[in-house]
py3Dmol code that shows the C-alpha trace and the ligand (Angstrom):
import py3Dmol

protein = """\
ATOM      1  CA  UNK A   1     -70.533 -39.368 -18.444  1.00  0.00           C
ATOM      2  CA  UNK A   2     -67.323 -37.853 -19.900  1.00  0.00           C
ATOM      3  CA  UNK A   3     -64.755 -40.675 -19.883  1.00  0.00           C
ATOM      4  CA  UNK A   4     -65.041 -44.638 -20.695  1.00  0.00           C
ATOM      5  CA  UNK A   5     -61.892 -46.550 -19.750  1.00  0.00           C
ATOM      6  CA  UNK A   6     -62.323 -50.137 -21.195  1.00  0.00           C
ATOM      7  CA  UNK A   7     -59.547 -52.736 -20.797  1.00  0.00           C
ATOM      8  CA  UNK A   8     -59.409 -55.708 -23.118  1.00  0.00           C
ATOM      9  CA  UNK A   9     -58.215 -59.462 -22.926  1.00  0.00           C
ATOM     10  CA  UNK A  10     -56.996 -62.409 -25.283  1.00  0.00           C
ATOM     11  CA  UNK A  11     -61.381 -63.013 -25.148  1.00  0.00           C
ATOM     12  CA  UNK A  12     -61.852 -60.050 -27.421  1.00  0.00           C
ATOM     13  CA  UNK A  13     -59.731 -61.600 -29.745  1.00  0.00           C
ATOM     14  CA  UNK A  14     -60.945 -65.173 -29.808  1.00  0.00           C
ATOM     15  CA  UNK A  15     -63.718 -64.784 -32.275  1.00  0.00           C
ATOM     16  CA  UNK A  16     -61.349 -63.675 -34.411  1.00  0.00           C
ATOM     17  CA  UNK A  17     -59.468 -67.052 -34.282  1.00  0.00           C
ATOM     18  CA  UNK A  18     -56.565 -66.159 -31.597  1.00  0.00           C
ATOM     19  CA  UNK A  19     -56.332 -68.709 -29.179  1.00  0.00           C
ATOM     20  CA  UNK A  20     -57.384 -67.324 -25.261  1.00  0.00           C
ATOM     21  CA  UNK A  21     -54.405 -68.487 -22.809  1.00  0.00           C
ATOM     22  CA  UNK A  22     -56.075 -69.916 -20.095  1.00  0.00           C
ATOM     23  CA  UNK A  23     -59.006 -71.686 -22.064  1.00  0.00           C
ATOM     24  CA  UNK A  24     -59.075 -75.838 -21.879  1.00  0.00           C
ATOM     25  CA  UNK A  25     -56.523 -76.245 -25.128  1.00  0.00           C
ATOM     26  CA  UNK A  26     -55.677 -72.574 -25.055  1.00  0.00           C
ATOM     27  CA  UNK A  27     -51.965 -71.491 -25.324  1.00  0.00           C
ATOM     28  CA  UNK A  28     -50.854 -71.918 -21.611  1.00  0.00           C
ATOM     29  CA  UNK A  29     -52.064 -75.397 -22.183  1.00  0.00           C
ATOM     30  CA  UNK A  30     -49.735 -76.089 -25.169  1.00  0.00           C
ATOM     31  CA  UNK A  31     -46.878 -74.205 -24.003  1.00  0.00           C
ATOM     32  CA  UNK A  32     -44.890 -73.264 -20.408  1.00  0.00           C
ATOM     33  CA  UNK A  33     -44.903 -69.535 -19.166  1.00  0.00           C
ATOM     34  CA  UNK A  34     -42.025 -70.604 -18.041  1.00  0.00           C
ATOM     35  CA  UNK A  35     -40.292 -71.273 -21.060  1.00  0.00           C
ATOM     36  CA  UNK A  36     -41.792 -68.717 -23.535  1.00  0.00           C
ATOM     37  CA  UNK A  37     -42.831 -66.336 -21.644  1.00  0.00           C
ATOM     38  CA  UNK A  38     -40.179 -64.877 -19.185  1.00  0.00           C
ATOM     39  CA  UNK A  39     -37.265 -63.647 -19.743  1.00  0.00           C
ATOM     40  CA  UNK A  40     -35.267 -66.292 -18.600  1.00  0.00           C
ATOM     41  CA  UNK A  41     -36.943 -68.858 -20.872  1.00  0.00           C
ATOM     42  CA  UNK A  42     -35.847 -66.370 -23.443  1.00  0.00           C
ATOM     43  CA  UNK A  43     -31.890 -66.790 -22.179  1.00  0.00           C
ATOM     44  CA  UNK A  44     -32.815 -70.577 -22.467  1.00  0.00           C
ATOM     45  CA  UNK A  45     -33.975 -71.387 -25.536  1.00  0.00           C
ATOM     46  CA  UNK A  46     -33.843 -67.714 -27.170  1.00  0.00           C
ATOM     47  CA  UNK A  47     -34.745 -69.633 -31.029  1.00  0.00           C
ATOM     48  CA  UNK A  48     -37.851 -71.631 -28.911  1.00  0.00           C
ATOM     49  CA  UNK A  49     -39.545 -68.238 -27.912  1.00  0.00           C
ATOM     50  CA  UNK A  50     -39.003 -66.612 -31.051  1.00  0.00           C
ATOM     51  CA  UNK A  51     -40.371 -69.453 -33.015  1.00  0.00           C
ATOM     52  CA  UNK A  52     -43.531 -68.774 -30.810  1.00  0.00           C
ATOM     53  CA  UNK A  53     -43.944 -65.250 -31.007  1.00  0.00           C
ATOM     54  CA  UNK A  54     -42.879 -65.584 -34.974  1.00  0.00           C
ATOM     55  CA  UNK A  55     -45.757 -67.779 -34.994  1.00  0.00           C
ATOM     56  CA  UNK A  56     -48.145 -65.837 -33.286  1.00  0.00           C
ATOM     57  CA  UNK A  57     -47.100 -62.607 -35.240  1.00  0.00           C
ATOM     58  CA  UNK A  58     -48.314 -64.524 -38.523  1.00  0.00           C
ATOM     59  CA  UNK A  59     -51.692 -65.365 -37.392  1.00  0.00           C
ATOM     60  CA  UNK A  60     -52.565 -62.136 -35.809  1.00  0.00           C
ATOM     61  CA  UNK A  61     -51.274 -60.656 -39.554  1.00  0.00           C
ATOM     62  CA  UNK A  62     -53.897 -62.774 -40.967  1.00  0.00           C
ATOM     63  CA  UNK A  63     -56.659 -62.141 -38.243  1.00  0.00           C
ATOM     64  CA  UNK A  64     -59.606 -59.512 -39.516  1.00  0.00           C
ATOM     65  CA  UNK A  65     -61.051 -57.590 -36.171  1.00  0.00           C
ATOM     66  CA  UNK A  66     -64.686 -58.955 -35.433  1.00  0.00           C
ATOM     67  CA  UNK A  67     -67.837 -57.473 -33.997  1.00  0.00           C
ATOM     68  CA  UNK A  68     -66.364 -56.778 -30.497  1.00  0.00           C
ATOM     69  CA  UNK A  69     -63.403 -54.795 -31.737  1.00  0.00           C
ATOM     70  CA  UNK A  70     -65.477 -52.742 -34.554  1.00  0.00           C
ATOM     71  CA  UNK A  71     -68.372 -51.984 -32.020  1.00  0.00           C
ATOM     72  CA  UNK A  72     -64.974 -50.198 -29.655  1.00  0.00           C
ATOM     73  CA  UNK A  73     -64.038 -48.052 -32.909  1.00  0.00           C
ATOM     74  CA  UNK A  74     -67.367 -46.807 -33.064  1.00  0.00           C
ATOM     75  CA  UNK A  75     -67.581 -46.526 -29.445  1.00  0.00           C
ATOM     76  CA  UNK A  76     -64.755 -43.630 -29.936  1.00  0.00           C
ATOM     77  CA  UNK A  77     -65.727 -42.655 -32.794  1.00  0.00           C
ATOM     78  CA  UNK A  78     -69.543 -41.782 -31.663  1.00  0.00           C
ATOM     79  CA  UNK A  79     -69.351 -40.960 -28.186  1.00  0.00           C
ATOM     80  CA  UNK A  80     -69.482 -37.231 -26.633  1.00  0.00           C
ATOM     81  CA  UNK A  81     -66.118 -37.345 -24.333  1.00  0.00           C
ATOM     82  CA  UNK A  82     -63.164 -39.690 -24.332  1.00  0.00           C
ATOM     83  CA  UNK A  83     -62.990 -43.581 -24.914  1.00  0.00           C
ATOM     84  CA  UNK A  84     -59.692 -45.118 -23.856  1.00  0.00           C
ATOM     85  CA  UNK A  85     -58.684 -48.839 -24.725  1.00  0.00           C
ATOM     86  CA  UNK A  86     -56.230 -50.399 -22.694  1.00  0.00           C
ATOM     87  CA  UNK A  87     -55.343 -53.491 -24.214  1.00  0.00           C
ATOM     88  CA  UNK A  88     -53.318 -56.866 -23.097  1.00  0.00           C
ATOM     89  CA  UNK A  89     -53.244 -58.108 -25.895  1.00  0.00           C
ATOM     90  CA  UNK A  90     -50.312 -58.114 -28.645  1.00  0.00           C
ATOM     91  CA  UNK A  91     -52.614 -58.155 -31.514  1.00  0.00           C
ATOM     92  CA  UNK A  92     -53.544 -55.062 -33.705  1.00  0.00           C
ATOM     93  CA  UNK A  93     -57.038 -55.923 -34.147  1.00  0.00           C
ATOM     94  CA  UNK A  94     -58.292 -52.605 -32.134  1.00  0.00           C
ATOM     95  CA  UNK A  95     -56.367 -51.054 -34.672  1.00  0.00           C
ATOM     96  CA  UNK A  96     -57.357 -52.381 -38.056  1.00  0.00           C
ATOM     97  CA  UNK A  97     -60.651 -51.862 -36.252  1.00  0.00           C
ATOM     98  CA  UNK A  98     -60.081 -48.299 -36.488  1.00  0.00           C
ATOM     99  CA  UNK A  99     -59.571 -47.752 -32.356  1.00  0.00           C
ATOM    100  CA  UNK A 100     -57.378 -44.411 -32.107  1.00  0.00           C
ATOM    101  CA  UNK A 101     -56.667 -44.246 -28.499  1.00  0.00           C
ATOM    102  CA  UNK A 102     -55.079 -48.038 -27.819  1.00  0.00           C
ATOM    103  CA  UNK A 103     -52.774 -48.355 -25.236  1.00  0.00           C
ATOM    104  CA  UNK A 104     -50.879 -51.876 -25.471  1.00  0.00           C
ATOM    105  CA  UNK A 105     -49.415 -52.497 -21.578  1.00  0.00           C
ATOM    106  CA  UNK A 106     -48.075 -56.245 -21.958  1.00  0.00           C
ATOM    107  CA  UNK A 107     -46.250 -54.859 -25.331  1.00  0.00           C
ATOM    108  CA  UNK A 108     -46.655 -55.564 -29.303  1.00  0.00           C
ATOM    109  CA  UNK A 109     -45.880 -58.324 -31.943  1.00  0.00           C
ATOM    110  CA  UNK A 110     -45.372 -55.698 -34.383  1.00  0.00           C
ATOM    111  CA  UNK A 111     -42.802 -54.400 -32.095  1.00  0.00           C
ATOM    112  CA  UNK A 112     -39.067 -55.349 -31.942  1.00  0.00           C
ATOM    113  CA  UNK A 113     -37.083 -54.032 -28.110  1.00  0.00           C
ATOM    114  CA  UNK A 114     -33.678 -53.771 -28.122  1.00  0.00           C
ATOM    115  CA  UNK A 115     -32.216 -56.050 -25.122  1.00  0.00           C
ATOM    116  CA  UNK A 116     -29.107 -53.793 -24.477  1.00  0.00           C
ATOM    117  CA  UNK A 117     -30.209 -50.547 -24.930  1.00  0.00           C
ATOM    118  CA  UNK A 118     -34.047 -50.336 -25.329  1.00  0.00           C
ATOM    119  CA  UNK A 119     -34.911 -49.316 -28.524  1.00  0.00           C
ATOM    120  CA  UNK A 120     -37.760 -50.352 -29.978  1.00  0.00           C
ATOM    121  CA  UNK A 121     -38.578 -50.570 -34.001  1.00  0.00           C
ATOM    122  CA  UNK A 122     -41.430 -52.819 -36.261  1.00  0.00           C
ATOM    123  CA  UNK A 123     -40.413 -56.014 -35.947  1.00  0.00           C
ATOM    124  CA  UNK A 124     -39.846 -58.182 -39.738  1.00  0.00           C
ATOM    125  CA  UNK A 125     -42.278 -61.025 -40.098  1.00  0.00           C
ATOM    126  CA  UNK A 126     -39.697 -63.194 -38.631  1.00  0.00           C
ATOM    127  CA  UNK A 127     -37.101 -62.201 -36.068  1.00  0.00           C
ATOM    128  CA  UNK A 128     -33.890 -64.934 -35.054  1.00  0.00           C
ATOM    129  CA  UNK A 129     -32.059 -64.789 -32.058  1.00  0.00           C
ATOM    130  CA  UNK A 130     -28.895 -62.950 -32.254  1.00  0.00           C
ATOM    131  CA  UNK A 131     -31.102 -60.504 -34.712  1.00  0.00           C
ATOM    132  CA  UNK A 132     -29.157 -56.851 -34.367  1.00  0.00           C
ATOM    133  CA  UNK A 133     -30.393 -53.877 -32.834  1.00  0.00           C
ATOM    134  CA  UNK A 134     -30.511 -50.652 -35.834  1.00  0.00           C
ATOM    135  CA  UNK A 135     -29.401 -48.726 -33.324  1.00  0.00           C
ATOM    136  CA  UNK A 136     -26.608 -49.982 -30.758  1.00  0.00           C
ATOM    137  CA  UNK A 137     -25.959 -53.326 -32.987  1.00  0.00           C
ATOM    138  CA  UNK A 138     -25.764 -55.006 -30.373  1.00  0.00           C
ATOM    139  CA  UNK A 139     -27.093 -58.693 -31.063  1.00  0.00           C
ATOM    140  CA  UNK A 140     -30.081 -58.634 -28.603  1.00  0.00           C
ATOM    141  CA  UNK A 141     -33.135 -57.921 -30.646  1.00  0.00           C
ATOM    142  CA  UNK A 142     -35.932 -59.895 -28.995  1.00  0.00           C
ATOM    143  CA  UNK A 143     -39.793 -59.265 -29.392  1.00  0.00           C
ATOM    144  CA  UNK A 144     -41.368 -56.210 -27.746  1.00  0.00           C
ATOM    145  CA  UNK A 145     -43.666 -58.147 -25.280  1.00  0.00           C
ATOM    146  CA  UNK A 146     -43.990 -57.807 -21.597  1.00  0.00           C
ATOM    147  CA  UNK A 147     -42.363 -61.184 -20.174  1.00  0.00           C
ATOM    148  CA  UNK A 148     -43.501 -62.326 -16.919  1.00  0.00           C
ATOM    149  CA  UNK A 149     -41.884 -60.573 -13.894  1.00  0.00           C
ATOM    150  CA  UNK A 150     -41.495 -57.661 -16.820  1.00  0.00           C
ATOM    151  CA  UNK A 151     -43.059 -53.987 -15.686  1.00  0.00           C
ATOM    152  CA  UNK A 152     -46.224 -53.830 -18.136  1.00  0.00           C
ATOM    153  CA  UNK A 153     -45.931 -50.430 -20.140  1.00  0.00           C
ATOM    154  CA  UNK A 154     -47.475 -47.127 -19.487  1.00  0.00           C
ATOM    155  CA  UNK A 155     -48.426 -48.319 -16.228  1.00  0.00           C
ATOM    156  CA  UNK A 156     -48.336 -44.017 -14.900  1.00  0.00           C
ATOM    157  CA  UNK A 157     -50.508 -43.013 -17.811  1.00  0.00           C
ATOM    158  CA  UNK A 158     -53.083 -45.823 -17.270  1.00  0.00           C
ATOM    159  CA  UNK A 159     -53.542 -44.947 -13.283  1.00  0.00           C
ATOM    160  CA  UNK A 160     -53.750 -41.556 -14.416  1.00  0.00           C
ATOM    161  CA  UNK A 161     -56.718 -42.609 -17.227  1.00  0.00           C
ATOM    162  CA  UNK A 162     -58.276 -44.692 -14.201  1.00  0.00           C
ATOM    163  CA  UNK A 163     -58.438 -42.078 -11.712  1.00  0.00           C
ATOM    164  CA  UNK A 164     -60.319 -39.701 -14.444  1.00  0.00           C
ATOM    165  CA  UNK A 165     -62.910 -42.551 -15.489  1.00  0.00           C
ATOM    166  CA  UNK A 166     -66.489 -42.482 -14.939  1.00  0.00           C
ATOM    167  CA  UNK A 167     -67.011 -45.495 -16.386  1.00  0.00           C
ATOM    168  CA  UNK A 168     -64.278 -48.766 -15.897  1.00  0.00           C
ATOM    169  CA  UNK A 169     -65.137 -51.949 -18.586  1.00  0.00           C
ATOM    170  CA  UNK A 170     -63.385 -54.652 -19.014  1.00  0.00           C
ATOM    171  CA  UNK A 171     -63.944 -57.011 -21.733  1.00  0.00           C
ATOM    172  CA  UNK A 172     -62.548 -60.820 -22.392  1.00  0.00           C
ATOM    173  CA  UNK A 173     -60.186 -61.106 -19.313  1.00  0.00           C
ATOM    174  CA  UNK A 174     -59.890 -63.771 -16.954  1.00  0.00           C
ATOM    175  CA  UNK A 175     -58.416 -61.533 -13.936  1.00  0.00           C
ATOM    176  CA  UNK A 176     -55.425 -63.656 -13.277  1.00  0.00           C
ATOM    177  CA  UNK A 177     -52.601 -61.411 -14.366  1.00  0.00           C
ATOM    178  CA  UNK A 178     -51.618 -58.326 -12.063  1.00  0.00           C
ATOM    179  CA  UNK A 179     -51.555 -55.495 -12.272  1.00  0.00           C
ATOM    180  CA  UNK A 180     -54.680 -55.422 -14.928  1.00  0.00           C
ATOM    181  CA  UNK A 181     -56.476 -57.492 -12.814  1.00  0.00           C
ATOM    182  CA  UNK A 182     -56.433 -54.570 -10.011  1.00  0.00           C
ATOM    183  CA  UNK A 183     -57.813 -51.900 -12.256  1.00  0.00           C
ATOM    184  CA  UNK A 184     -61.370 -52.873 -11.402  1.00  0.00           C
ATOM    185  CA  UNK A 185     -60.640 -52.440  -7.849  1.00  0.00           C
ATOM    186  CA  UNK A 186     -58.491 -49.050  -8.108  1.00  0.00           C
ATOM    187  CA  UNK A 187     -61.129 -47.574 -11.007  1.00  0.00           C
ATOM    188  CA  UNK A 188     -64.057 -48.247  -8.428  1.00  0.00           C
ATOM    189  CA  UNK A 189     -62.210 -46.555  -5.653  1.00  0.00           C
ATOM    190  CA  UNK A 190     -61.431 -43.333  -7.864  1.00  0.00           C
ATOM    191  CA  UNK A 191     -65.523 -43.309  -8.471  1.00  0.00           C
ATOM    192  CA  UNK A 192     -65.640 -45.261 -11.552  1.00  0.00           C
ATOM    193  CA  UNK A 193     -68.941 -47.296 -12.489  1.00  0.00           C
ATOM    194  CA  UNK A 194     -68.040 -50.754 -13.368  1.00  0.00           C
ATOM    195  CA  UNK A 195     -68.653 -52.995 -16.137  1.00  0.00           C
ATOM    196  CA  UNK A 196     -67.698 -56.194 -16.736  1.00  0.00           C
ATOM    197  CA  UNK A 197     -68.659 -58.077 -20.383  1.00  0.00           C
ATOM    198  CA  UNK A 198     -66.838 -61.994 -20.270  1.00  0.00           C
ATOM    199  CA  UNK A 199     -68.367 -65.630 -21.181  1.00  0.00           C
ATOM    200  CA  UNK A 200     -68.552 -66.185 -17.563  1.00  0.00           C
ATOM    201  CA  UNK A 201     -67.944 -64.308 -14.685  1.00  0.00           C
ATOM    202  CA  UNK A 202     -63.659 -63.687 -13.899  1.00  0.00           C
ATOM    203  CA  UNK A 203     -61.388 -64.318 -10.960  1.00  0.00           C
ATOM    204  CA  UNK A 204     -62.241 -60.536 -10.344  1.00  0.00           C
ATOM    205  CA  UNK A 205     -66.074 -60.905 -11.178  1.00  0.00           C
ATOM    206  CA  UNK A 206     -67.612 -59.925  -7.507  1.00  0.00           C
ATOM    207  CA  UNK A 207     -65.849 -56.281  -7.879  1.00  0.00           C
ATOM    208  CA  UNK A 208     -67.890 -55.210 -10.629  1.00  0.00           C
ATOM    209  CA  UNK A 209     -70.976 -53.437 -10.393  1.00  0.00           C
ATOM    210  CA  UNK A 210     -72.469 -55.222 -13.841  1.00  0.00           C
ATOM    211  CA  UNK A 211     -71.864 -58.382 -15.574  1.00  0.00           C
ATOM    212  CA  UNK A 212     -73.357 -59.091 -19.184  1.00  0.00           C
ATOM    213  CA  UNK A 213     -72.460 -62.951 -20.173  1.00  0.00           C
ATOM    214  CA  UNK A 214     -71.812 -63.764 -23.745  1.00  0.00           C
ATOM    215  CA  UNK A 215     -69.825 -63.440 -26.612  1.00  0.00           C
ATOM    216  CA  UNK A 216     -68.141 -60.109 -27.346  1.00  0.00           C
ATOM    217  CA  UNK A 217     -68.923 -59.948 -30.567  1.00  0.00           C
ATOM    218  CA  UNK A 218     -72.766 -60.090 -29.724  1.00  0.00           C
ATOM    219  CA  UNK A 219     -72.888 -58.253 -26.226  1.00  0.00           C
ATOM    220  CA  UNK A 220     -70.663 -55.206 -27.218  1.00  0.00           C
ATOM    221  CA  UNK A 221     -72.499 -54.053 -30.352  1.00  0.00           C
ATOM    222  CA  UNK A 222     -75.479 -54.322 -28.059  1.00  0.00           C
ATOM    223  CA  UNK A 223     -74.291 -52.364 -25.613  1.00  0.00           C
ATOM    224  CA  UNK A 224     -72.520 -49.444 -27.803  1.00  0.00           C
ATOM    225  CA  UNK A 225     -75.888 -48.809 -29.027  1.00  0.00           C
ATOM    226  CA  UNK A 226     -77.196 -48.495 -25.951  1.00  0.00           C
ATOM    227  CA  UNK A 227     -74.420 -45.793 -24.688  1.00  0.00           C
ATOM    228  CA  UNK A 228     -74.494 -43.729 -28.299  1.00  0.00           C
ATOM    229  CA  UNK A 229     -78.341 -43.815 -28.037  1.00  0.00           C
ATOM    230  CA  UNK A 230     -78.057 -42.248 -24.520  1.00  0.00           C
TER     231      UNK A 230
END
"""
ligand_1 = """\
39
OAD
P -57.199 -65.476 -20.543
O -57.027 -66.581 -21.512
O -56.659 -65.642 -19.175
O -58.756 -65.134 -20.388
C -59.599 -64.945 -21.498
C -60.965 -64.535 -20.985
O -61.793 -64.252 -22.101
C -61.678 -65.610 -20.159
O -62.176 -65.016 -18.972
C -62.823 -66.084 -21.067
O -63.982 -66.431 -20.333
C -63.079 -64.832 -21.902
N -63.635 -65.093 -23.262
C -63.281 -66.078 -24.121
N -63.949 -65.978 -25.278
C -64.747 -64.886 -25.170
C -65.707 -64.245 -26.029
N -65.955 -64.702 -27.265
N -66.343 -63.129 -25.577
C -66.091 -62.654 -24.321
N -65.207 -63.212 -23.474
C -64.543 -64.305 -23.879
O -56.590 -64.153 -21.243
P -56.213 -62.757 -20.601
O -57.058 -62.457 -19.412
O -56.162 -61.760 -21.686
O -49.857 -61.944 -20.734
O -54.738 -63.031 -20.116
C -54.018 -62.017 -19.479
C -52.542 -62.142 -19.769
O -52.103 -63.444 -19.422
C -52.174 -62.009 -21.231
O -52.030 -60.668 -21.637
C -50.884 -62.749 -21.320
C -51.240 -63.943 -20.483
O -50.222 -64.607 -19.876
C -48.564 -62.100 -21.097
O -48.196 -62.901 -21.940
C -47.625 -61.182 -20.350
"""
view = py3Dmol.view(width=600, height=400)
view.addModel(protein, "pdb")
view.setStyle({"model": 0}, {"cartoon": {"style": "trace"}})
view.addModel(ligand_1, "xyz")
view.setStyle({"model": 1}, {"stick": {}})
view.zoomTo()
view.show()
């Protein structure tokens, strides 16, 4: 086995105190997609959506990675060929996890995007509407995360890291949001053995050729032993 493609979800995250979305209570219960998370909830209410992402930017500062997120690190760290993490999520815990090879397709809280002419730059702690670009000043800063009806990131490089895997995994994701949830299906065509590790089985469950049940921060350790010791 030379390559291990493992996408990630908001479940990696949840032991380390960041809400899920689609949980009972979770975040799409308290808020509307709608309104905070497309971009013309952002034309809206632009000081409602940055208030939310402000929000979320402070508690993912705060967040430590957990078991789940350390075991990945030593995945790449320890294993013979190439580890790839293709995250959802708009948290940096892979990183302060030590993960090297993170690829973030809905986008970054740490990230600030240009509205006019697409630069991107760290965000401050706090952004406010009307916040200036460094660049073209013009007044459309806005947070660098993949809206709904938005083109995730790095989609080309991703296929292209599917096509080569020999192993597909995909951790803490309910399989309702395209086009992550149709990596499972597309890695399996390409050749890919397929892994999934969730609470309980996804939308996308059936496709995959394994399922191991628990929390990530118990299963994953597990299981990274089991592939270094191989
Ligand atoms: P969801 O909230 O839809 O799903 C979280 C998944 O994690 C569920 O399947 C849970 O069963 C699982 N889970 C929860 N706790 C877990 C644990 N401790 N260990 C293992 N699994 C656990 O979140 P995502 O699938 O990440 O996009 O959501 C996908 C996208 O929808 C997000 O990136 C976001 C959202 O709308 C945008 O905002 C563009």
């Amino acid at each position: 086995m030379r390559k291990i493609v493992i996408l990630t979800g908001a479940g990696i995250s949840a032991e380390s105190g960041l809400g899920t979305f689609r949980a009972e209570g979770g975040l799409w219960a308290q808020h509307r997609i709608e309104d905070v998370a497309t971009p013309e909830g952002f034309a809206r209410d632009p000081k409602l959506v940055m208030d939310f992402y402000n929000a979320r930017r402070a508690q993912a500062a705060a967040a430590a990675p957990n078991a789940g997120h350390e075991a990945l690190a030593r995945l790449e760290a320890g294993f013979s060929g190439e580890v790839v993490v293709v995250t959802q999520n708009v948290d940096d815990l892979h990183e302060k996890a030590g993960s090297e090879q993170v690829m973030h397709m809905h986008g970054a809280l740490k990230g600030a995007l240009c509205g006019t002419c697409d630069h991107r730059w760290p965000a401050p702690a706090v952004m406010h509407p009307g916040d200036t670009c460094p660049v073209c000043q013009a007044p459309t800063a806005r947070p660098d995360i993949v809206w709904f009806g938005e083109m995730p990131y790095d989609m080309e490089e991703i296929f292209g890291h599917l096509s080569e895997a020999d192993l597909f995994v995909s951790i803490g994701t309910s399989g309702n949001v395209y086009p992550a949830a149709g990596f499972v299906a597309e890695a399996k065509r390409q050749g890919a053995v397929t892994l999934e590790f969730n609470l309980e089985p996804s939308e996308v469950g059936s496709h995959f050729d394994d399922i191991r049940l628990g929390p990530a921060t118990q299963t994953l350790p597990a299981w990274v032993d089991e592939i270094l010791a191989s």
